[in-house]
Residue, then its C-alpha position, 0 to 999 in steps of 0.5 A: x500500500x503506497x505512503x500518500x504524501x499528505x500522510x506527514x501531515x494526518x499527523x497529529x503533532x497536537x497530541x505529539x507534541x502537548x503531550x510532553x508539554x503537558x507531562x512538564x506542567x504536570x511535573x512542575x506542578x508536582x514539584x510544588x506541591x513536593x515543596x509544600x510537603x517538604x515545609x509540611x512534614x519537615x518544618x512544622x509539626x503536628x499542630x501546625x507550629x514551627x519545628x525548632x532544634x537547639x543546639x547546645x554550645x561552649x561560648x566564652x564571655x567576658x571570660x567565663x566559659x558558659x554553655x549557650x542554647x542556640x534554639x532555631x526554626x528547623x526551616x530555616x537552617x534546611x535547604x528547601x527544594x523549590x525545583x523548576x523547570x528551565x528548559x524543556x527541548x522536544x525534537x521530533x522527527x519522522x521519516x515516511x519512504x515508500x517503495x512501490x514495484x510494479x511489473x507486467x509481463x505479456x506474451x502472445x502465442x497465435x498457431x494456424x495451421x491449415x490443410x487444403x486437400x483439393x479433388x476434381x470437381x470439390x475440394x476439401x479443406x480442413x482449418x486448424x487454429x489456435x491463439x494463447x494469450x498469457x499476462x503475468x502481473x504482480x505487484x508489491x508494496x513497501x512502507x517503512x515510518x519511523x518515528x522519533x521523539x527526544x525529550x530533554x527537560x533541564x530542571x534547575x534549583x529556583x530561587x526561593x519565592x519572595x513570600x517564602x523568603x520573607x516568612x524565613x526573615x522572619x523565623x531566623x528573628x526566632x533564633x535565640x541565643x542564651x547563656x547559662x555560666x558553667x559552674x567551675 
């Protein structure tokens, strides 16, 4: 069966092509809601308040050692996944080839012969006859498609959302420092 050469163009780049543009959407989308679980489950805890870690630590003041409790919102000493998408490249190749062999081949073949037997008076004649025709067709059909597709999607590290960034200037304000002298 021949390739018709509009065949290319019954593709259906729409679905080809939004398809993967649809699936970079989605991901981005994923990769937010990812965020919103990660500040979820790691910077807050079961109430809704803000997760805190303290660490505890030798400081000398006014030369005397004291132990320090330095208490610090979890959020804001935590890396936050906030993941975009930078670049997406989509290539898209397709190659259609058809190969369409056509042969006949005809041949004729006519015998007479004839036999004439004459006498006086009448005649006789005897007539023979033959035709043959012969007619060998074939034919023979080749498509090939290929179809390729290349996806490359880049995703990058974004910067934090202004909003975020504020809420964190605001819990590093949270962070306290106190002294207990160490009885010596």
């Amino acid at each position: 069966m021949p390739v018709s050469p509009n065949e290319i163009a019954n593709i259906n780049f729409s679905a080809m092509l939004g398809k993967p543009l649809t699936a970079v959407v989605d991901a981005q989308a994923a990769a937010a809601i990812s965020t919103v679980d990660f500040i979820n489950e790691v910077g807050l805890d079961d109430s809704g308040n803000i997760k805190n870690v303290t660490f505890i630590y030798k400081k000398l003041i006014d030369g005397t050692e004291n132990d320090v409790t330095l208490t610090t919102p979890l959020l804001a000493i935590v890396p936050i996944p906030f993941i975009r998408v930078a670049e997406t490249t989509i290539d898209f190749n397709a190659k259609i080839s058809s190969v369409t062999k056509s042969s006949t081949d005809t041949s004729h073949d006519l015998n007479l012969s004839t036999n004439v037997n004459l006498r006086w008076g009448f005649g006789r004649m005897n007539f023979k006859g033959s035709y043959a025709y012969k007619k060998k067709s074939s034919n023979s059909d080749e498509a090939n498609r290929l179809y390729s597709m290349n996806i490359r999607i880049h995703a990058v590290q974004d910067e934090m959302p202004p909003g975020m960034s504020k809420v964190l200037d605001i819990m590093e304000e949270l962070i306290t420092e106190s002294a207990n002298p160490t009885a010596g």
